[in-house]
C-alpha positions in Angstrom: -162.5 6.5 17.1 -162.6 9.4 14.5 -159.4 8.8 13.5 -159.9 5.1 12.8 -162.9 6.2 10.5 -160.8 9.3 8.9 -158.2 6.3 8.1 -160.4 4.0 7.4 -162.2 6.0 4.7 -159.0 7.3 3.1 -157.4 4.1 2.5 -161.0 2.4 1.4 -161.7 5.7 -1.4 -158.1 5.1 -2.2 -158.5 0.8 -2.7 -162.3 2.0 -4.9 -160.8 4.8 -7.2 -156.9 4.1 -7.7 -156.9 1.7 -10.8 -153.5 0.1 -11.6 -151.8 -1.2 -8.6 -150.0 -0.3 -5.7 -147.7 2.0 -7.9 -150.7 3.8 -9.4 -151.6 5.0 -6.1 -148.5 6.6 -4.9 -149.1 9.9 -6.5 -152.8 10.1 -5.1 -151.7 9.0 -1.8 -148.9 11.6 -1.4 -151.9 14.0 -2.5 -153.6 13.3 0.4 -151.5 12.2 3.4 -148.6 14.9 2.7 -150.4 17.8 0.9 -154.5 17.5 2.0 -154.3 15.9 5.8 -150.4 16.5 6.8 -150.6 13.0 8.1 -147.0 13.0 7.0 -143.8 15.1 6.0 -142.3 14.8 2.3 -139.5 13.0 3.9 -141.7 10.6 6.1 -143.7 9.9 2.8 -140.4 8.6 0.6 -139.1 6.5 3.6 -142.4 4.6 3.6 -142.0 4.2 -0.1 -138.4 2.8 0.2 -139.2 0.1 2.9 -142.3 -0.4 1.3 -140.9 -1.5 -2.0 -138.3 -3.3 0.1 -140.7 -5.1 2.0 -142.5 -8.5 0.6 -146.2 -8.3 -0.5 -147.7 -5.9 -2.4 -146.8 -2.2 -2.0 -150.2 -0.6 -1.4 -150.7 -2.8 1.5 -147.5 -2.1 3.1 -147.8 1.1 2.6 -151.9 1.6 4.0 -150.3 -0.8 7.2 -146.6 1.8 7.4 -149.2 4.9 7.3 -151.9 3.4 9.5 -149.2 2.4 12.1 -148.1 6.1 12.1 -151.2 7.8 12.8 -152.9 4.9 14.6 -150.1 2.3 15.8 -151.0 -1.5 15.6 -155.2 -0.5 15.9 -154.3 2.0 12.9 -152.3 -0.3 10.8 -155.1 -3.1 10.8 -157.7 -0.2 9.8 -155.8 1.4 7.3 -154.6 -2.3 5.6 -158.4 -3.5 5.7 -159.7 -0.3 3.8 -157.2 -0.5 0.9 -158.1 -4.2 0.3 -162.1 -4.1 1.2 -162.7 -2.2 -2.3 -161.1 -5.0 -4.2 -162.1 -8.3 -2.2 -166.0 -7.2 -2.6 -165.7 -6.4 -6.3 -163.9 -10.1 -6.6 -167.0 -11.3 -4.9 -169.1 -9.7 -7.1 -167.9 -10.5 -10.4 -167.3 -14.1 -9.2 -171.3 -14.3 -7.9 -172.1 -12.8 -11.2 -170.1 -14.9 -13.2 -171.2 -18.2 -11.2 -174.9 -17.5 -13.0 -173.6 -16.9 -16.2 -171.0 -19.0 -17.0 -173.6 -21.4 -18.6 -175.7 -19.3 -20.6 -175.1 -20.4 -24.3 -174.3 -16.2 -25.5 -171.6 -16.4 -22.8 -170.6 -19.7 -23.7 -170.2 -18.6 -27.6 -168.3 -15.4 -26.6 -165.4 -17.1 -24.0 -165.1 -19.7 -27.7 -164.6 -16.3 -29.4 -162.0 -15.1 -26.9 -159.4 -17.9 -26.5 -157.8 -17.8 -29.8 -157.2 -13.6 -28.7 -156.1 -15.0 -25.2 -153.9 -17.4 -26.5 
């Protein structure tokens, strides 16, 4: 059970603090499943990359689920996979609860009017 917390918790920090993607997270992940925990070998670490970029969906997913599986097969995977996308689905919910009481304020109103043209 430890290790399903230890993954868990890796993967989760990982989804919270690694801004820019699945390729953003690569370096900080190799930090700490090669180098800190020895979870895996140098080698191990670049053949999840490979089939991970080869794989559909997105690459940190695949590669939380490829890790996961390693240290904790299918019970592992599903752990690992729901901490790296946890961080982002609740701040989705959040911004969208938020946004769902301000979208009709007149100042927010004004402001999105001020935006578009830049959007566009």
């Amino acid at each position: 059970m430890k290790k399903y917390l230890e993954l868990f918790l890796t993967f989760f920090k990982l989804g919270l603090f690694t801004f820019g993607g699945g390729y953003a997270m690569i370096p900080s992940l190799k930090e700490i499943v090669v180098e800190k925990k020895k979870w895996l070998s140098e080698e191990e670490m670049l053949e999840i990359l490979a089939i991970s970029e080869s794989t559909p969906g997105p690459i940190a997913i695949n590669m939380a689920t490829y890790v996961g599986s390693t240290q904790g097969g299918l019970l592992g995977s599903i752990v690992s996979t729901l901490g790296v996308v946890l961080p982002s689905f609740i701040i989705i919910i959040l911004v969208a609860s938020i946004l769902k009481k301000v979208i009709k304020n007149k100042y927010f109103q004004a402001f999105l009017n001020g935006v578009k043209p830049v959007v566009i």
